[in-house]
N, C-alpha and C positions, 0 to 999 in steps of 0.2 A: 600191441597198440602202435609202435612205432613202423614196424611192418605195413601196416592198415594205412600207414596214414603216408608213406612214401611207395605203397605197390605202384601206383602208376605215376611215378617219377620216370623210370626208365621210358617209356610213351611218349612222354611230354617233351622231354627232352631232344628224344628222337624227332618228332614230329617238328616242334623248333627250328633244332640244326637244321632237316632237312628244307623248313621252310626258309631259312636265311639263305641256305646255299643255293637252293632255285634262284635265290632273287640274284646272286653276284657271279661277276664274273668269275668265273673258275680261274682262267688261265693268267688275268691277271695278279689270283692272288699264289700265284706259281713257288712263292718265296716263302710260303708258309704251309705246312703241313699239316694234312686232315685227311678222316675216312667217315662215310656214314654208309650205316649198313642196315637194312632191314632185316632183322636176326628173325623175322617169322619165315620171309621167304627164302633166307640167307643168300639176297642179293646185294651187290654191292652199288648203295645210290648214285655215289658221288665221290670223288677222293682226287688228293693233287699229293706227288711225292709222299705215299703214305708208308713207304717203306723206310724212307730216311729219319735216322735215329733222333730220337730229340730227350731231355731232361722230362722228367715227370713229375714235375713240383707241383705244377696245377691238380694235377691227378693224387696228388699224396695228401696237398690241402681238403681239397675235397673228403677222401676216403676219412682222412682223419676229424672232422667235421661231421660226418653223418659216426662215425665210433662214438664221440663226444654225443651227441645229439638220441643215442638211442641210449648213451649210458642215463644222460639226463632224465630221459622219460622213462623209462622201466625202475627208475630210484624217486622217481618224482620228486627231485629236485629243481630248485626256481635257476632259469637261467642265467637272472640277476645277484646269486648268491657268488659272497666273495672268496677268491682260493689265494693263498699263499703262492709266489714265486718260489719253487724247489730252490736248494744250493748249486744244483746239477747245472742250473742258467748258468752261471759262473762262469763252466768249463767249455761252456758251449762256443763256436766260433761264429763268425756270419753274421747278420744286419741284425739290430736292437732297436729297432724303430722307437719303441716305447723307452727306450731307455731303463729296462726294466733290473732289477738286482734283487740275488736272494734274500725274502722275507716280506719285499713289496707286497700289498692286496690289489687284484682285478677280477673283475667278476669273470665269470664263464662267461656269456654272452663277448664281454671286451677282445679276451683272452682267442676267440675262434672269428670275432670279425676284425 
């Protein structure tokens, strides 16, 4: 189901970026790193510094969003149902936007947006 309903996510996406990246300057955006590739023809569209290393945090939120997201529908559970903040929050290091502590309630849906 979940499959079914994200197959042409990877298309749309592609087709997206590469409609943004027509529209802007490339070399202006020089300071920021990107590649778009058509993986049917596996040619490469467009890219500025695509070799230079960068953090993958957008890419981990994402991955772990569609994990979340396929657990939900394959268990057909409601997005708005509420989960317990683990202990493990505790130990963790790094930004608590929500201010959150073991034991709090957020729903899924809170909890991934």
């Amino acid at each position: 189901m979940l499959n079914d309903r994200f197959a042409h996510l990877p298309a749309l996406l592609l087709v997206l970026t590469a409609t943004f990246i027509s529209r802007m300057d490339v070399h202006a955006q020089a300071k920021n790193s990107f590649i778009v590739v058509d993986a049917n023809q596996k040619k490469i569209l467009a890219e500025s510094e695509a070799d230079r290393r960068m953090p993958v945090a957008s890419l981990t939120k994402v991955a772990t969003s569609l994990v979340v997201l396929d657990w939900v529908y394959s268990q057909n559970v409601d997005k708005n149902s509420m989960m317990a903040v683990p202990p493990s929050v505790a130990a963790m290091g790094g930004a608590n936007p929500f201010g959150l502590q073991p034991g709090d309630q957020i729903s899924i849906r809170d909890a991934m947006y």
